[in-house]
Legacy VTK file of the C-alpha trace (Angstrom):
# vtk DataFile Version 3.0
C-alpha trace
ASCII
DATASET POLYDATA
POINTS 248 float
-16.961 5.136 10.734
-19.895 4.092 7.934
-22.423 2.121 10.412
-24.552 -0.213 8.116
-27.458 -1.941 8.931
-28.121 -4.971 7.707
-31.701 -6.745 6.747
-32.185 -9.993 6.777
-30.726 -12.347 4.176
-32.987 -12.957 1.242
-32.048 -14.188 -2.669
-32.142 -12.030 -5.421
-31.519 -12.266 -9.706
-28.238 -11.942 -10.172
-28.836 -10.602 -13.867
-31.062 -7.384 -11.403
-28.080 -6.795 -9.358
-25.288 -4.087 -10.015
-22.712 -6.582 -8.272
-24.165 -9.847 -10.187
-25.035 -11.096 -6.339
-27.553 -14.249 -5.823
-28.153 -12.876 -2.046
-28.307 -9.616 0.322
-28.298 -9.051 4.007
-26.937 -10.894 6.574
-27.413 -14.956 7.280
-26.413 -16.506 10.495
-24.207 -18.920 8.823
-22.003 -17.028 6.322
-19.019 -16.566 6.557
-17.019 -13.023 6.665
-16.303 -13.374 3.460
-19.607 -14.223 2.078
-21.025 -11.753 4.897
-18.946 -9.292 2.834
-19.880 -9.519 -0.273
-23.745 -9.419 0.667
-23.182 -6.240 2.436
-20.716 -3.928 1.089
-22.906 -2.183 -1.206
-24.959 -1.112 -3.166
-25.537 1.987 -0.586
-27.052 5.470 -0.868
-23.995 6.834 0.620
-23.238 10.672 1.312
-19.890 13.029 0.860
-19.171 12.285 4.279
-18.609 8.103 3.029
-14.929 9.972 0.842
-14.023 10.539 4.590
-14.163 7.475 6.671
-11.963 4.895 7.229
-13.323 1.984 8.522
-17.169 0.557 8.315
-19.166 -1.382 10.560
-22.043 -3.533 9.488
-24.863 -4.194 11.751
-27.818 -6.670 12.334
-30.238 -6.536 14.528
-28.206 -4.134 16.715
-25.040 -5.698 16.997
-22.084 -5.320 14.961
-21.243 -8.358 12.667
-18.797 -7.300 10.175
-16.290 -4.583 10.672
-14.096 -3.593 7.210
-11.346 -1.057 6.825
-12.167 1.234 3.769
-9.660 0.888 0.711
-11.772 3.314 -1.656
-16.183 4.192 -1.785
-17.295 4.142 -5.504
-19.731 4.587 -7.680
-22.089 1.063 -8.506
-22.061 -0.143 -11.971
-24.681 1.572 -13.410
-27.922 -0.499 -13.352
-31.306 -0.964 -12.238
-31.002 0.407 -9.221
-27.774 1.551 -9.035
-28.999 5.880 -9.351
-26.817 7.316 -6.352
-25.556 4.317 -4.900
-22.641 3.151 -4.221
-19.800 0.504 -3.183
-17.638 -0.277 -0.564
-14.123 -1.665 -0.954
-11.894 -3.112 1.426
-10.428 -5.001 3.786
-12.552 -7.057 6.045
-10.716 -6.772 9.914
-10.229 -9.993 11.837
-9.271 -10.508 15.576
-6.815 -8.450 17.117
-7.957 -5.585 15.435
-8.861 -2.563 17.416
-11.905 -2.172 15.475
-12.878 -5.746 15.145
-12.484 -6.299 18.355
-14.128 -2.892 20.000
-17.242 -3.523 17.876
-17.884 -6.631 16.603
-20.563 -9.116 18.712
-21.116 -5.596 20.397
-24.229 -3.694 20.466
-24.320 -1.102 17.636
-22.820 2.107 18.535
-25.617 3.811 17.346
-29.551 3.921 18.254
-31.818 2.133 15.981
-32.564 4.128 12.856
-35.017 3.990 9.947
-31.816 4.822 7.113
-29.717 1.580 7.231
-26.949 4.058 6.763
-25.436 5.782 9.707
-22.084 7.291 10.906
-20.099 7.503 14.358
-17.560 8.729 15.614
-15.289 6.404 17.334
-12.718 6.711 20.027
-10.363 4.236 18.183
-10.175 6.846 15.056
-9.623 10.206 17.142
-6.203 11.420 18.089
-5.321 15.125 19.263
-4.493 18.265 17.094
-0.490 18.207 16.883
-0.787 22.234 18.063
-0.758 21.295 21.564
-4.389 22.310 22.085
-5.524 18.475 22.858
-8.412 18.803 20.510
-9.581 15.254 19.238
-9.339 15.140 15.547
-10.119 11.933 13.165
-6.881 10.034 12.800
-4.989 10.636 9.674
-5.464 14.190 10.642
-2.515 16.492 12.262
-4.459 19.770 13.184
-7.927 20.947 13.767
-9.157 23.084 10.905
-6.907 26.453 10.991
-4.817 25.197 13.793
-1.439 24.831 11.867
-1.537 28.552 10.584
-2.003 29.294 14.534
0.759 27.000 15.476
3.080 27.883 13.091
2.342 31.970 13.509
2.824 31.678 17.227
5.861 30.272 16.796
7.481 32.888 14.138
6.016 35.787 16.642
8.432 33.959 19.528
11.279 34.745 17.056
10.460 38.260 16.457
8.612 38.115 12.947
9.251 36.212 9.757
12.877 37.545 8.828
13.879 36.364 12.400
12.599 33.186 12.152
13.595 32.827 8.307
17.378 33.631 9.847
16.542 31.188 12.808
15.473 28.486 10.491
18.308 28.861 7.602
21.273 28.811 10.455
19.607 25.571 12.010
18.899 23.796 9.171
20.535 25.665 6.043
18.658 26.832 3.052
20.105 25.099 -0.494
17.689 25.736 -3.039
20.794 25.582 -5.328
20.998 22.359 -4.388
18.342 20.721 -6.527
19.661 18.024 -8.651
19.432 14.542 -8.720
21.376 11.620 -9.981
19.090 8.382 -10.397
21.415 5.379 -9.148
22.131 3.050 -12.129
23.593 -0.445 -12.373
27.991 -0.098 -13.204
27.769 -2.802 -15.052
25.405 -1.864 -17.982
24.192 1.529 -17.067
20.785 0.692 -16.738
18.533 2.560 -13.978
18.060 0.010 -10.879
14.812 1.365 -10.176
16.107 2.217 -6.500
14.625 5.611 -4.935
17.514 8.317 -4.941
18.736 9.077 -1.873
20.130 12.657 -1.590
19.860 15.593 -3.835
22.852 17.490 -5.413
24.340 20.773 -6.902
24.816 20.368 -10.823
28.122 19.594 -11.121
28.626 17.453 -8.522
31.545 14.355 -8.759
28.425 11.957 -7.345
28.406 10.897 -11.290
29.330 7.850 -13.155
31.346 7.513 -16.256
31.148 4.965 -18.807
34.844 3.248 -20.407
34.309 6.404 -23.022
33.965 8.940 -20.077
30.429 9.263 -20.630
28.233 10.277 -17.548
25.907 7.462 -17.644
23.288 8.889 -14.362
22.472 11.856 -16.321
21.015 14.793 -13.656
17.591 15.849 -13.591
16.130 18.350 -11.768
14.331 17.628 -8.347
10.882 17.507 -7.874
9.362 19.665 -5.145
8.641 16.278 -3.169
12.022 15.692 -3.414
13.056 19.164 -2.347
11.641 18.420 0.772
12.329 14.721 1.123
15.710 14.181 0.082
18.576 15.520 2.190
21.393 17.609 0.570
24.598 15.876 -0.012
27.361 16.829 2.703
29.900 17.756 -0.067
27.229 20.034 -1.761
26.447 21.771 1.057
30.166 22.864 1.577
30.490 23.965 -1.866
27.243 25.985 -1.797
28.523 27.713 1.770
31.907 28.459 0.008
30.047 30.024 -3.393
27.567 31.599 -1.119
31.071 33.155 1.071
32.403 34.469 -2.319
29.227 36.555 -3.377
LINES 1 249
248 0 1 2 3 4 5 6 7 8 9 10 11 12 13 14 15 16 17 18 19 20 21 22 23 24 25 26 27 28 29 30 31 32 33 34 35 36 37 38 39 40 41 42 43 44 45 46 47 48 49 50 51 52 53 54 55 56 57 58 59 60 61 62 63 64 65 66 67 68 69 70 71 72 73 74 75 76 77 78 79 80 81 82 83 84 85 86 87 88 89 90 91 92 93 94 95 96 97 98 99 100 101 102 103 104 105 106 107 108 109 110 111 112 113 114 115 116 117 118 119 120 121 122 123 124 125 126 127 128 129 130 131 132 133 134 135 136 137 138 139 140 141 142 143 144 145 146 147 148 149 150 151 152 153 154 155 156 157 158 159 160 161 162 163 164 165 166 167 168 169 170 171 172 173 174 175 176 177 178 179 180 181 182 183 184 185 186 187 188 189 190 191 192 193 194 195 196 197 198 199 200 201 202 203 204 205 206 207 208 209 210 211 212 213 214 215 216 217 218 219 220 221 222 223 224 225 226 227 228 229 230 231 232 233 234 235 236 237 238 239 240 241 242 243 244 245 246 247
């Protein structure tokens, strides 16, 4: 979490501003909103900004303004705009976890002379998905390395990779041959209906649709590698591939 301190509100030119603001800092009597748009940038921010999730801003040592992170940018290039940068997002209201852990609390970090600051927070760790309960920032699924480990531990149970390539292709079947899909169109015109496909298919499959002069009108395309992964295999496809595979 970005931790931002606050000054005091104060006016400034808008026509000197990268954000064409009339005030900084934080007033007593603005709202979150206008508490917002004082304080979300412009901020000498480091790499580590790209990472977070959520910011916090500060005054006086108490949290007044907690916002979850949609993107960190570059400022319009200005006056003062040399390294700085913005934050844009979504400001967090009651009955947020993050709201409500740190705002009209006492700043989770020690007074500072750099208004910027970052913490770790509770609310954004969970634990590495290997099993070894290290905290990791959420979003995250393993601690750096720890899903090679996990996942050569677990071929080594099965005897090495062509046991566990066997294991794997008689649980869950291997069809790289099937890798087709047919985009679902409207019958009554043809037209795509801009619905996500649902299953992926061998070329040749029946799951076509003819127009009145037998013409297919959901032309195949090959899968993408997303959709290799995503989409399951059509039942009838996988029966056919089994029975060519039988014949080879």
């Amino acid at each position: 979490m970005i931790v931002i301190g606050a000054g005091v509100e104060q006016p400034i030119d808008p026509a000197e501003d990268e954000l064409g603001r009339d005030r900084i800092g934080y007033g007593p009597t603005m709202s979150p909103m206008a508490l917002y748009d004082a304080t979300h940038g412009t901020w000498h921010l480091g790499e580590r900004a790209q990472r977070e999730r959520f910011a916090l801003i500060t005054h006086d040592g108490r949290g007044v303004l907690a916002v979850a992170i949609d993107r960190v940018e570059p400022a319009t290039t200005g006056r003062q705009s040399s390294g700085r940068s913005v934050i844009h997002g979504e400001i967090l209201t009651t009955g947020h976890p993050m709201h409500d852990a740190y705002v009209g609390a006492p700043s989770p970090i020690p007074p500072q002379r750099n208004p910027i600051g970052y913490f770790n927070a509770p609310e954004e760790q969970t634990v590495c998905a290997c099993g070894c309960d290290e905290p990791i920032p959420a979003g995250k699924h393993f601690a750096s390395g720890h899903d090679q480990t996990a996942l050569h531990e677990r071929v080594r149970q099965l005897g090495g990779v062509v046991d566990f390539i066997a294991w794997f292709d008689r649980t869950h079947g291997y069809w790289p041959d099937i890798n087709v899909i047919y985009e679902p169109v409207s019958l009554k015109d043809g037209g795509p209906t801009g619905a996500p496909a649902r299953a992926r298919h061998r070329l040749g499959c029946s799951h076509f649709f003819l127009d009145k002069d037998g013409r297919i009108i959901n032309r195949p395309r090959l899968a993408t590698a997303k959709e290799m992964t995503s989409l399951r295999p059509c039942k009838s496809c996988q029966d056919a591939s089994a029975k060519a595979a039988t014949r080879k």
